[in-house]
C-alpha positions as CSV (number, residue, x, y, z in Angstrom):
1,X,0.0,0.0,0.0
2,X,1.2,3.4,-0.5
3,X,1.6,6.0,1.6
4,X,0.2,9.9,0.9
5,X,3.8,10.9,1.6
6,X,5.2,7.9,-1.0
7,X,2.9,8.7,-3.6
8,X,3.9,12.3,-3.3
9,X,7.1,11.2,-4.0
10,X,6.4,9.1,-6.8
11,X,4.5,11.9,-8.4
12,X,7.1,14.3,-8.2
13,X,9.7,11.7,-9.6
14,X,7.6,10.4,-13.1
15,X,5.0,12.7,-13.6
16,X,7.3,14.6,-16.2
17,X,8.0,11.3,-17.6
18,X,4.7,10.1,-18.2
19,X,3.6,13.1,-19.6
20,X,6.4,13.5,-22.1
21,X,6.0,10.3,-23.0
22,X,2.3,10.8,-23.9
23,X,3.5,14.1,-25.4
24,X,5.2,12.3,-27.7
25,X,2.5,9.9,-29.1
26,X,-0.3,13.1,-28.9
27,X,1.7,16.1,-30.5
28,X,-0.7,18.0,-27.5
29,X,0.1,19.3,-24.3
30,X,-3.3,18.8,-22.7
31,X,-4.3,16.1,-23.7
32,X,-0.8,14.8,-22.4
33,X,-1.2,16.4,-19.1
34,X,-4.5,15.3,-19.0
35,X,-3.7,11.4,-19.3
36,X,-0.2,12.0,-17.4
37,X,-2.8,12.8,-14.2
38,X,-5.5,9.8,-15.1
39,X,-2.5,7.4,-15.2
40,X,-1.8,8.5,-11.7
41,X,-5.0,8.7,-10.3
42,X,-5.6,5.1,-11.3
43,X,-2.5,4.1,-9.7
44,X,-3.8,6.0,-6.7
45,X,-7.1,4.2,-6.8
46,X,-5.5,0.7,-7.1
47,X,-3.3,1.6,-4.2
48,X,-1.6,-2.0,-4.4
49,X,1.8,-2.9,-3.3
50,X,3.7,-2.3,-6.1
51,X,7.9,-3.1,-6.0
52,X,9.6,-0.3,-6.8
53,X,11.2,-1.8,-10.2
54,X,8.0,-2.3,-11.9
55,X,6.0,0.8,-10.6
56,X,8.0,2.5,-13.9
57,X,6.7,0.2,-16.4
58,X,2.9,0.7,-14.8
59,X,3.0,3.8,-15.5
60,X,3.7,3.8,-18.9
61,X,1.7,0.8,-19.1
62,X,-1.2,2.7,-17.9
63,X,-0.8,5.8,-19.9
64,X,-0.2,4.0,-23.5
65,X,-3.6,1.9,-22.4
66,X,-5.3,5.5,-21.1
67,X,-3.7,7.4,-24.4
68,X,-4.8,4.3,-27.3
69,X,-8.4,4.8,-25.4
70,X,-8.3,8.6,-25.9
71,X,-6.8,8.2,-29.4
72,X,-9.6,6.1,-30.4
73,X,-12.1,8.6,-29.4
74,X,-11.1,11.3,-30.7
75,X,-8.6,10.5,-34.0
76,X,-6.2,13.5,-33.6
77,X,-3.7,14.5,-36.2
78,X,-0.1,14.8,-34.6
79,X,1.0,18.4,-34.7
80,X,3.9,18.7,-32.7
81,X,5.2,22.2,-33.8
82,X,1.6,23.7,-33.7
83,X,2.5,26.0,-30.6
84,X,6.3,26.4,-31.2
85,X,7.7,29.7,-32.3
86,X,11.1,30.5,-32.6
87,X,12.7,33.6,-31.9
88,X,13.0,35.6,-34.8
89,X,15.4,38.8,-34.0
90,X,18.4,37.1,-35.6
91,X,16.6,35.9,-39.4
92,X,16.6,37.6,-42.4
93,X,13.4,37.2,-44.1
94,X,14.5,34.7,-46.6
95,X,16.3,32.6,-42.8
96,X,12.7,32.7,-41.6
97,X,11.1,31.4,-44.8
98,X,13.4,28.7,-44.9
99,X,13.1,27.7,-41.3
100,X,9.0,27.6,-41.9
101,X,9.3,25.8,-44.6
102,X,11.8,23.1,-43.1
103,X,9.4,23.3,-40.1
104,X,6.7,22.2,-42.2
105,X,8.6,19.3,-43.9
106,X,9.2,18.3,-40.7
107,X,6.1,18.4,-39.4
108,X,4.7,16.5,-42.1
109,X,7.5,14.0,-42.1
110,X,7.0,13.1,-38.4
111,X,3.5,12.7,-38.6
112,X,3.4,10.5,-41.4
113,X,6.2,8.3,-39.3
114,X,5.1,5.0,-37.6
115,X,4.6,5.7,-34.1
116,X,6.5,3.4,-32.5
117,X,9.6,5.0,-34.5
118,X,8.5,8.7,-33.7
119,X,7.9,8.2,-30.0
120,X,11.8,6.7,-30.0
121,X,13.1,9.4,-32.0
122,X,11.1,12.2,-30.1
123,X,12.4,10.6,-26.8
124,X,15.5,10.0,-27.4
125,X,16.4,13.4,-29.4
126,X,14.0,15.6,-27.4
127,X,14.1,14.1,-24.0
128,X,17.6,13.2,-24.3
129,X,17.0,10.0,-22.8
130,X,19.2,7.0,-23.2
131,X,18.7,4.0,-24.8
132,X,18.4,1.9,-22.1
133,X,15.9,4.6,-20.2
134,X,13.7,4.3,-24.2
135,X,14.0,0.5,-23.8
136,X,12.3,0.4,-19.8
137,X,9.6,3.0,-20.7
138,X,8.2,1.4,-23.9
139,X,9.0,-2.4,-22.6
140,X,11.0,-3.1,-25.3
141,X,15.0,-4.4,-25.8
142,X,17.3,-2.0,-26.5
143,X,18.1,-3.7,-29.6
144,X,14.1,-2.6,-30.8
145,X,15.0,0.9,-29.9
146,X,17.8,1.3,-31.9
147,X,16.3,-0.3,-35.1
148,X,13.3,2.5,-34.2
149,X,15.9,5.0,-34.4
150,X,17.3,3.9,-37.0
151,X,14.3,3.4,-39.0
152,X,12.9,6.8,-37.8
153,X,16.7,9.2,-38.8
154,X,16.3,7.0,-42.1
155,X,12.5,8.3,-42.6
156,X,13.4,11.6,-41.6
157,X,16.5,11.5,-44.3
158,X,14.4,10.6,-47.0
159,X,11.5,12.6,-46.6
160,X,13.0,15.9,-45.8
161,X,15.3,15.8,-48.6
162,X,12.3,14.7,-51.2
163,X,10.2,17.7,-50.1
164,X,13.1,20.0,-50.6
């Protein structure tokens, strides 16, 4: 059974986590934040004995179930630069066309990417996690991951230099 004081703790230690993670898959900041506290108000309300080495692979096991459910409902399109908005002070005109435009390639490129390759990718190269972190979360080997990664800076390769 957890405590108040131990959930607190776990809380504080994964919620950022969980809702990058979801983040990732969603392209939306609510709706992340949204499942990131369902995930832990079900672990709250299962308030089991959990060991300490598997309470990491709950969570994202409950959050991928909480965030297929969601994406089911409601069939969003990934748009993970739809809020992002980079200073501008140092472009030239013609630097800021170019950056929307690359923007937009690679928008387009990462939606169109299998999941499983853009939630690696976006975790590894946004997150900065490693590897072996990539491998826990989505309950894979870290052999998988890398041939996600792979796969995914292959993708990207292709596709941004085809829409130039």
């Amino acid at each position: 059974m957890l405590t108040q004081q131990e959930f607190k703790e776990l809380f504080e230690l994964h919620f950022a986590q969980v809702r990058n993670y979801v983040f990732y898959r969603s392209g939306d900041t609510e709706i992340a934040t949204d499942i990131a506290q369902e995930t832990f108000m079900k672990v709250w309300e299962k308030n089991g004995s959990f060991s300490a080495d598997r309470i990491t692979g709950l969570l994202y096991k409950i959050a991928n179930d909480l965030f297929i459910s969601h994406y089911r409902k409601e069939q969003r399109s990934f748009q993970f630069f739809k809020h992002y908005r980079p200073e501008a002070e140092t472009r030239s005109p013609e630097d800021e066309l170019a950056f929307e435009q690359l923007k937009t390639r690679y928008d387009k490129a990462l939606q169109h990417m299998q999941e499983n390759q853009r939630t690696v990718f976006l975790m590894s190269r946004v997150e900065n996690l490693k590897y072996t972190e990539i491998a826990e979360m989505c309950m894979i080997s870290v052999k998988a991951v890398e041939k996600r990664m792979k796969k995914a800076l292959e993708y990207l390769q292709v596709n941004l230099k085809a829409n130039e």
